[in-house]
C-alpha positions in Angstrom: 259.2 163.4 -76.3 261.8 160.9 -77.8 264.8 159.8 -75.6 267.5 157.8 -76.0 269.7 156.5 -73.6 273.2 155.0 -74.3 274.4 152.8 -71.8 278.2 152.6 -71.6 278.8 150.5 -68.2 278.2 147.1 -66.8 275.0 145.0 -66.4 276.8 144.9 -62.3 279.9 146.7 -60.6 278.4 150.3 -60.9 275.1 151.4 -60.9 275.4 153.5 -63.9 273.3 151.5 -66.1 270.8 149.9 -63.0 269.7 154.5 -62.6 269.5 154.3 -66.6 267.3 151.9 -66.5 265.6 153.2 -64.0 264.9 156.5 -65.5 264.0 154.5 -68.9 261.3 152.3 -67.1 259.9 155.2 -65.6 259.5 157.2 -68.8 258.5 154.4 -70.6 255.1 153.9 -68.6 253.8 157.2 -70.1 252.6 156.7 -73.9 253.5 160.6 -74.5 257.6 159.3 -74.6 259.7 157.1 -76.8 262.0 155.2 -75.3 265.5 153.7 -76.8 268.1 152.4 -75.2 271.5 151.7 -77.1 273.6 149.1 -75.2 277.7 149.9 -76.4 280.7 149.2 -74.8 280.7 146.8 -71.3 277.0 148.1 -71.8 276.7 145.0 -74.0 276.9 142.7 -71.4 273.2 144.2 -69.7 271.3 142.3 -72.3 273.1 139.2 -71.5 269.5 136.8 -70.6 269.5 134.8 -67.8 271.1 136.5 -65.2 271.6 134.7 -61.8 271.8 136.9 -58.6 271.0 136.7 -55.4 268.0 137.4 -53.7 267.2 141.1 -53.2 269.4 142.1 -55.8 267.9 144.4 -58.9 268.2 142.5 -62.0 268.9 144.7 -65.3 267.2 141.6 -67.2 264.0 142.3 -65.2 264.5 146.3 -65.9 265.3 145.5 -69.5 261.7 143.9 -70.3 260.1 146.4 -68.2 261.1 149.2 -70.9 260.2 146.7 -73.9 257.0 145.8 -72.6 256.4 149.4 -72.6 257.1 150.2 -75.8 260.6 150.8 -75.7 263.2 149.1 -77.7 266.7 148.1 -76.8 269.3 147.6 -79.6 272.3 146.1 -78.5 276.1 147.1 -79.8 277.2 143.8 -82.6 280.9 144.6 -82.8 280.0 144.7 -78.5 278.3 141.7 -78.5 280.9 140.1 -81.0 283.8 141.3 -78.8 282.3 139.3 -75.5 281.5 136.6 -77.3 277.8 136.8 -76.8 275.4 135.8 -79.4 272.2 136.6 -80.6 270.3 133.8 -78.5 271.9 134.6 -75.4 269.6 138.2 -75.6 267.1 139.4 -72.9 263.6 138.7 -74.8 262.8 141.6 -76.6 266.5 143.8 -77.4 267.8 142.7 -80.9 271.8 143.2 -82.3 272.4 145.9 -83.3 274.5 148.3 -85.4 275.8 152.1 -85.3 273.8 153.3 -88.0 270.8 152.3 -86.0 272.5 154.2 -83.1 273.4 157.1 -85.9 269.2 157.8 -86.7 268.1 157.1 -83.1 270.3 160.0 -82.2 268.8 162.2 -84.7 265.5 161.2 -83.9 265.8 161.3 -80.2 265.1 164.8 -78.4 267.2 164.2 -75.8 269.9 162.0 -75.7 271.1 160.7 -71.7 274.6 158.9 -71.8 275.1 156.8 -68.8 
């Protein structure tokens, strides 16, 4: 089955995108699913790369790779990224920029679509 998830919240401050992720990660280890996630919005800010946080804290970094290394693939808002001044280097490893008519044909690919 194909999913797609689109992250709307915060990498931290709700845990809206931390359960997306960890629904995504889950999915992602069975090779029957496609898995893509569409960061938009404060969403964005998840792929940010290097996070610092303190010990014991879930990292959506960490989560991030987890889904890639899977198979999954992240795409990442531009106008988003443009708007919080983050550029393309300052990605997690593995999600690229991205646009909405990439979000536009993973919607009508996806099966289900999850909105977090």
């Amino acid at each position: 089955m194909n999913y797609l998830f689109i992250l709307n919240d915060p990498a931290y401050g709700t845990e809206r995108s931390y359960n997306a992720l960890r629904l995504a990660g889950s999915l992602a280890k069975d090779a029957q699913h496609s898995i893509k996630v569409f960061l938009i919005g404060e969403g964005a800010t998840c792929a940010h790369r290097n996070q610092k946080l303190p010990q014991g804290h879930y990292s959506i970094e960490v989560m991030l790779k987890a889904v890639v290394r899977n198979g999954g693939e992240v795409g990442v808002c531009a106008s988003c990224m443009d708007a919080r001044g983050i550029a393309d280097a300052e990605l997690v490893e593995g999600t690229h920029r991205s646009s909405l008519d990439q979000l536009t044909a993973w919607t009508s690919e996806s099966q289900q679509v999850l909105v977090f």
